[in-house]
Phi, psi and omega in degrees: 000110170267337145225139222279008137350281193263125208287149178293326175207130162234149193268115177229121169124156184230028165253176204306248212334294171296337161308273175315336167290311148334291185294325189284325172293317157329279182288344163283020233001048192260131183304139185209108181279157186197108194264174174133188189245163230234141156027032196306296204288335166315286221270347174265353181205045175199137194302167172304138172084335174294156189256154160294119153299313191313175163288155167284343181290315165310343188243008172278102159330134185266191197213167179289324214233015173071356205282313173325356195296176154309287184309354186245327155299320162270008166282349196245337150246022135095012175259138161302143194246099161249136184244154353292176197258181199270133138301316175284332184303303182302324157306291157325302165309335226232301197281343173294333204288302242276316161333319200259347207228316153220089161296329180266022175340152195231100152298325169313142185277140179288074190313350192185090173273133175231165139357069194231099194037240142333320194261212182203118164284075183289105170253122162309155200292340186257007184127309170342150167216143215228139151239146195217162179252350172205145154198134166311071184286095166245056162266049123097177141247063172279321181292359207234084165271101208293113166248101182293134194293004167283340164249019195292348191258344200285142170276145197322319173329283198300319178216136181203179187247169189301313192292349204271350157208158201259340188218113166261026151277352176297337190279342195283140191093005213243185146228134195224120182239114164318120175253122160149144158240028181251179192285009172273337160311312166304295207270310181294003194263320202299297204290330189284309186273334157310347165260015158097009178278149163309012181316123181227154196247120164222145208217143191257313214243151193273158177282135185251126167216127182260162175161212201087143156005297197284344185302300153349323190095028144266126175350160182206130182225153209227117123083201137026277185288335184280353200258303216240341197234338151090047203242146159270189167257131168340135177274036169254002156069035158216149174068167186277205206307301173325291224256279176354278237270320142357257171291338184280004176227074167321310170308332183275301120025271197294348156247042172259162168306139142339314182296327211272274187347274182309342126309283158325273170338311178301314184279323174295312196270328224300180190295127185174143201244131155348103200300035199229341194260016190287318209254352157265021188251346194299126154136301206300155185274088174297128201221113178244146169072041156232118160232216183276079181310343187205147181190093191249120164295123181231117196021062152088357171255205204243142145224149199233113192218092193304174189238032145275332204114335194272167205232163195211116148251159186211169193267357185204144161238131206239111190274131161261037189285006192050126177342107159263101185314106160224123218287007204268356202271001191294109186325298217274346175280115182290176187282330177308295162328293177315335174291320193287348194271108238254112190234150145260125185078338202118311167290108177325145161275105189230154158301191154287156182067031190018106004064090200286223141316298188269111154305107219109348159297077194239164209226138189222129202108225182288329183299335173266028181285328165322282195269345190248023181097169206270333201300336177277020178262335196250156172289318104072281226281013179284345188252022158243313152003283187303311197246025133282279148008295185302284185310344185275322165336282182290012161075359178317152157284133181269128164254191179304112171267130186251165166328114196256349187281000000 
């Protein structure tokens, strides 16, 4: 690099994906900057009272050296690691990684990334401008709350989505209809009637409830495969043994046919909720394998009008509906750029070392969920993320990466 300008690599987000890329670019010894707010979208758009679905094995951020766990955090501030595990407790956990790996995080936001010859023009929320030679988009999914177009026009008062608060004690006292049947869906269904809300579930698709043995980080058989092939689930903890095992090889993953990638996805992710969440969901009214079809403001509520015909009114409606990725919504991406980037869906097309189009440009998390598989929605998916990323850095030959916890 001749000029001493430009930083090699900046990292922009500070969740387990930019984090863990942060460590692994580190310890190789690559200069590596890394903006963001620490752990924003946890601590700012997931409720009060949420729980981890995942395994605890499943939920370690990975470190180059294994060194980083859950278990190493709790040996050094003397806290218990229980599953599932507590949201703040995983925060807690997530600001110890970040202590040990970029102490100096640059909080400040990237307000605009472009183009500057070879290179990348970073501008900061305060002016600043930064040039890097490569960079590493892990911010995360706040912007892509899947909202279905029958309610977008409708106001926040009346309908919003699950990422959209931190606290559902505001509710108490409310009648609140769930739309979903997966665990944010679910889990906010938990959380509304313990703060005292009026709450009901309305669901297209019969509840999925995962649990068992494997929540813990112990092996799991599953059905079938336990009977005649003896296969665990995968550790990366999603969907049973097949569709685990599956999705748990990006490098493999990322050359299946389309059709089959999007089966296999489908069988790791689809909707289902965390088995610990049976007996606080007990009581609430579930109204299944309907959905919504109609949604009108009527003196300051909701009427809700289901596709049997019968109606709901209620003072709120709460989407669990999950997330549609499309990177174009990223604020800091100018459009020029962004046209330039080769997508589906919304989704980027990347390479090895996820690797957009535009070279030097690589996208870590969900967004690379398109071309390496569902593992990349979870913090799971870091311990492929990180030393891929690294290795396209350092120029390296990529071999096959296996599950390292």
């Amino acid at each position: 690099m001749t000029d001493k300008s430009v930083v090699p690599v900046v990292v922009i987000g500070a969740g387990p994906h930019g984090l863990a890329a942060t460590a692994y670019l580190r310890h190789a010894g690559v200069e590596t900057a890394i903006f963001g707010e620490s752990m924003a979208f946890w601590r700012e758009q997931m409720p009060t009272g949420m729980l981890l679905r995942s395994a605890l094995r499943a939920s370690n951020i990975a470190s180059p050296e294994r060194t980083l766990t859950l278990d190493r955090w709790s040996e050094e501030t003397g806290r218990e690691v229980v599953f599932p595990l507590p949201l703040p407790d995983f925060i807690d956990y997530a600001e110890w990684y970040r202590g040990q790996v970029a102490p100096d995080l640059d909080r400040r936001k990237v307000g605009r990334i472009e183009r500057d010859g070879n290179a990348f023009r970073l501008v900061l929320s305060d002016g600043e401008e930064v040039r890097a030679e490569r960079v590493g988009i892990a911010a995360g999914i706040a912007p892509f709350p899947r909202i279905p177009r029958l309610f977008a026009s409708l106001p926040r008062e009346l309908v919003s989505h699950s990422s959209q608060h931190s606290d559902l004690s505001h509710f108490r006292g409310r009648r609140v209809a769930v739309l979903g049947a997966g665990q944010s869906a679910l889990e906010s269904a938990a959380l509304l009637k313990e703060s005292g809300a009026d709450v009901q579930v309305i669901h297209r698709k019969p509840i999925k409830w995962l649990g068992g043995p494997r929540a813990s980080g112990e092996p799991h058989r599953h059905g079938y495969l336990r009977r005649h092939l003896k296969l665990n689930v995968a550790p990366t903890d999603l969907g049973g043994p097949r569709a685990s095992w599956l999705s748990a090889s990006p490098d493999i993953f990322r050359h299946f046919p389309r059709g089959f990638q999007e089966t296999v996805a489908f069988r790791a992710i689809g909707p289902a909720g965390g088995a610990w969440l049976r007996d606080r969901v007990e009581g609430i009214p579930f109204t299944a394998g309907r959905s919504l079809e109609a949604a009108h403001a009527e003196n300051g509520n909701l009427r809700l009008t289901l596709s049997d015909g019968s109606d709901r009114d209620v003072d709120h409606l709460l989407l669990g509906t999950g997330y549609e990725i499309d990177v174009r919504k990223y604020e800091f991406l100018e459009k020029q750029l962004a046209d330039e980037i080769k997508m589906v869906d919304g989704y980027p097309v990347l390479g090895p070392g996820l690797e957009s189009s535009v070279p030097g440009l690589h996208f870590l998390g969900a967004p690379a969920a398109y071309s390496f598989g569902p593992v990349m929605r979870f913090v799971t998916g870091t311990w492929y993320t990180a030393p891929a990323f690294t290795l396209r850095v350092l120029g390296r030959r990529q071999k096959l990466l296996r599950w390292s916890f």
